[in-house]
C-alpha positions, 0 to 999 in steps of 0.5 A: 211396365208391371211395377207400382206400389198398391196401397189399398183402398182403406181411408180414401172416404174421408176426404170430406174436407178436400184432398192433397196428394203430394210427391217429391218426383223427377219425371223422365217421361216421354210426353208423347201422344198416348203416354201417360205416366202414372203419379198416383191413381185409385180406378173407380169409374166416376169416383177415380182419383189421379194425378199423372203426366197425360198427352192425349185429345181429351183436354177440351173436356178439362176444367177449365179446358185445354188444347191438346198435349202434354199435361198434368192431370188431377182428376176427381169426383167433385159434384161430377167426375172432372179433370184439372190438366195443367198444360206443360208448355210454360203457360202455367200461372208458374210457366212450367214446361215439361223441360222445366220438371225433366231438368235432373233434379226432384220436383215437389209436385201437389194436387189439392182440393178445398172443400170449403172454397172450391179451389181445384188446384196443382202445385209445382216446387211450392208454387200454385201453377193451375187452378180452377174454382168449383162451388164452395162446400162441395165434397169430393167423392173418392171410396170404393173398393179399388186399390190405390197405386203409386207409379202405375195402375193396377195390372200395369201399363201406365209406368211412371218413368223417373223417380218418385219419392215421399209420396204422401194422401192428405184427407184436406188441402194443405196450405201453401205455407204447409206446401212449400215446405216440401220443395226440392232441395236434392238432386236424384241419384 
């Protein structure tokens, strides 16, 4: 429960073009009520920056919004504090199901943020799965002195469950062409 990977707090305030985050990951978390299991979060009240697996009652107040279960989630500042929770029940634009992600092999998975069109979006094996449009030209807002945790949140009890590889924090959007790049193409071990 205690386990994560603390990557500080420095460059998380050039994003001004949009952010990516990516990892390459097999989840074997539960999706029960209550759970989250912790890709990638930097706590800074409004200003926080994450992307997990979620089943709680908030969905009604995602963007756009969902009934509640099993999601994954990418929240950021951007003109606001605001969640894109893509639900994991196949009617995804690419009907990703948490048994589809939990099949034993790595899944490229990716958060993005386009400053210069607004697209809000979440990525699954190279392929747009969730997205949301935002007002074009508007930067998200992500410093702050909190450090940034891979698979967990600082002090625990978040615990990413499964394997996470290759993680990487791009300060822009990648292009799909970029992103499907990344697809799985191994199994874990």
């Amino acid at each position: 429960a205690g386990s994560g990977v603390n990557v500080g707090s420095e460059g998380f305030d050039q994003t001004a073009d949009g952010i990516t985050i990516e990892a390459v990951l097999f989840p074997l978390w539960s999706g029960e009520l209550g759970d989250y299991d912790e890709i990638f979060r930097k706590e800074d009240g409004g200003n926080r920056i994450l992307f997990s697996f979620q089943n709680d009652t908030f969905g009604g107040s995602a963007n756009p919004p969902v009934d509640p279960g099993p999601v994954l989630s990418f929240g950021l500042n951007v003109g606001g504090y605001g969640e894109l929770d893509m639900p994991l029940d196949g009617s995804s634009e690419a009907a990703v199901t948490l048994e589809s992600l939990k099949d034993g092999q790595f899944h490229h998975v990716a958060a993005t943020y386009d400053t210069a069109s607004g697209e809000k979006a979440i990525w699954v094996d190279g392929v747009r799965a969730w997205s949301v449009m935002l007002p074009a030209g508007t930067s998200p807002v992500t410093g702050g002195g909190t450090p940034a945790y891979i698979g967990n949140v600082e002090g625990g009890g978040e615990p990413f469950t499964g394997g996470i590889d290759e993680v990487a924090i791009w300060s822009r959007a990648l292009t799909p062409d970029e992103g499907s790049e990344k697809e799985s193409v191994h199994s874990p071990t």
